[in-house]
C-alpha positions in Angstrom: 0.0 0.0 0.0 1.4 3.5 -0.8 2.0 6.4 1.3 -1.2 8.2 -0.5 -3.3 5.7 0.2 -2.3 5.3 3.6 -3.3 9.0 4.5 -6.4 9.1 2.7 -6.9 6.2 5.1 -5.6 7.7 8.0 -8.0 10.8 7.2 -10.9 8.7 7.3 -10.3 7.1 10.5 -10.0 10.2 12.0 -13.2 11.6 10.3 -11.6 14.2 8.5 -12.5 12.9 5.2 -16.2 10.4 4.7 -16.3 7.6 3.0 -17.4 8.7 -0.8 -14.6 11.5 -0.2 -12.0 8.5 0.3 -13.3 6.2 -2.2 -12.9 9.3 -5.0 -9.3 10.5 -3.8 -8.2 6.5 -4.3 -9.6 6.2 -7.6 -7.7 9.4 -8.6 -4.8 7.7 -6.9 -5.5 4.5 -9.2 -5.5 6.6 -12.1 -2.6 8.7 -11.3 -0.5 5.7 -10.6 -1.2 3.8 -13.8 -0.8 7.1 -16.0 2.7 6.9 -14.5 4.0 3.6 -15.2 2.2 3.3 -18.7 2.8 5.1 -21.7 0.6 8.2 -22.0 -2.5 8.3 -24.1 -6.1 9.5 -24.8 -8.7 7.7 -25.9 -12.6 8.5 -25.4 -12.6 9.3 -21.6 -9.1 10.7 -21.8 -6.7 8.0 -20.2 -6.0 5.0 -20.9 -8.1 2.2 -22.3 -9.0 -0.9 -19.0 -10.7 -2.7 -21.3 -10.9 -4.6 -24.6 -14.2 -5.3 -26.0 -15.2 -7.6 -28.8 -18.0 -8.0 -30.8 -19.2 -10.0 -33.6 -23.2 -9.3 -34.9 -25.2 -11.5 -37.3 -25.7 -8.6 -40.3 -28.4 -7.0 -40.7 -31.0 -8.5 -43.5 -28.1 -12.0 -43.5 -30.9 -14.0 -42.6 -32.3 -15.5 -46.3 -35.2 -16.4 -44.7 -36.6 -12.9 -44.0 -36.8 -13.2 -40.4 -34.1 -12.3 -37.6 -31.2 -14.0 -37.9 -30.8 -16.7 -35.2 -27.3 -16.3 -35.5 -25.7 -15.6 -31.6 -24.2 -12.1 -31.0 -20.9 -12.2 -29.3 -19.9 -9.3 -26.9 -16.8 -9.6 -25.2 -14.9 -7.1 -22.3 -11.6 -8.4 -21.2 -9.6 -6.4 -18.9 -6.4 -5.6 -20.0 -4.8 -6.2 -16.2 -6.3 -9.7 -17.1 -5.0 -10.2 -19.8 -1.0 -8.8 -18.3 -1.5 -11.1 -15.6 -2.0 -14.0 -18.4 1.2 -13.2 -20.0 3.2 -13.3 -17.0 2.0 -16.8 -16.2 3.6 -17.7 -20.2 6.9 -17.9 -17.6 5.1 -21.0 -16.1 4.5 -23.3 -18.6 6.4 -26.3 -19.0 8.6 -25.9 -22.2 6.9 -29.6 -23.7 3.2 -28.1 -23.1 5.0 -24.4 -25.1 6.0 -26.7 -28.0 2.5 -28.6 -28.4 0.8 -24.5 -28.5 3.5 -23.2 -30.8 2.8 -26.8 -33.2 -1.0 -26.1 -33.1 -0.3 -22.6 -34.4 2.1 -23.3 -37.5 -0.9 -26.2 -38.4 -3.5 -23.4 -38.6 -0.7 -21.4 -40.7 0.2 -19.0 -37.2 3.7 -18.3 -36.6 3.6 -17.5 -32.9 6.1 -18.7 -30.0 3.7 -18.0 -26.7 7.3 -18.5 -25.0 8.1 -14.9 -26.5 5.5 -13.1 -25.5 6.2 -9.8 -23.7 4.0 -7.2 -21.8 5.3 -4.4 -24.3 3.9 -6.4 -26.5 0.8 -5.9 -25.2 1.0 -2.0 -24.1 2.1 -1.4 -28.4 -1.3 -3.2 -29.0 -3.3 -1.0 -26.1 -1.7 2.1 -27.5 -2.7 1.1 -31.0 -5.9 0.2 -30.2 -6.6 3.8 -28.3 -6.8 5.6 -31.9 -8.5 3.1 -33.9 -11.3 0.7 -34.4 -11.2 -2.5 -35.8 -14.1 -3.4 -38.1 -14.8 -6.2 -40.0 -17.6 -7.0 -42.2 -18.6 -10.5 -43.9 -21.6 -11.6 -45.9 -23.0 -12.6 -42.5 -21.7 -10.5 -39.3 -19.7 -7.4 -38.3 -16.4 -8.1 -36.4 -15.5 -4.9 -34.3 -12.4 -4.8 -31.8 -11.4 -1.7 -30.0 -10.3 -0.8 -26.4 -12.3 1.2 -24.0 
């Protein structure tokens, strides 16, 4: 726990501060704190992106038989302090079971060593993702991947 937090805390117990007052000045902690040790950036509610939504929808009028589509809609919002917390357990797995992944990639045409994976990998594709959308469209359903 940080010295900030631990006055805040210390505030409240003495009832300098209420509760709502705390729970505000840690969040701008939070935010302060990861603004720091990430690479600056703005996206739509000015820092950076927490999550990473996907979303596939059946198109609209892709049904043939002129009713809704019964297709499934997918909607997806992974953290990214999830997904960092993934990639650090990459270090744990047994070098045999990192072969077997890496051979099913190269069989569906991938060339990926999970083995290399690194978190600036990662913060490249959050920082990326800040300034654009990804949208794609098929005969049948819109694909659209963007951080939030």
């Amino acid at each position: 726990m940080g010295e900030s937090q631990k006055k805040i805390l210390q505030m409240l117990a003495e009832g300098k501060i209420n509760v709502d007052e705390a729970e505000r000045l840690m969040k701008l902690i939070d935010t302060d704190s990861e603004s720091g040790e990430r690479a600056t950036g703005t996206k739509r509610g000015g820092g950076m992106p927490r999550y990473m939504r996907v979303v596939v929808e059946p198109k609209p009028g892709a049904d043939k038989n002129g009713g809704a589509s019964k297709k499934e809609r997918v909607n997806v919002r992974v953290p990214f302090n999830l997904i960092r917390a993934g990639m650090k357990l990459v270090s744990l797995i047994p070098s045999e079971a990192a072969d077997e992944v890496d051979k099913a990639f190269k069989e569906k045409g991938f060339s990926f060593d999970v083995r290399k994976l690194k978190e600036e990998d990662l913060e490249q594709l959050v920082t990326a993702l800040q300034e654009s959308e990804i949208d794609v469209e098929t005969d049948s359903e819109i694909v659209k991947v963007y951080a939030e």
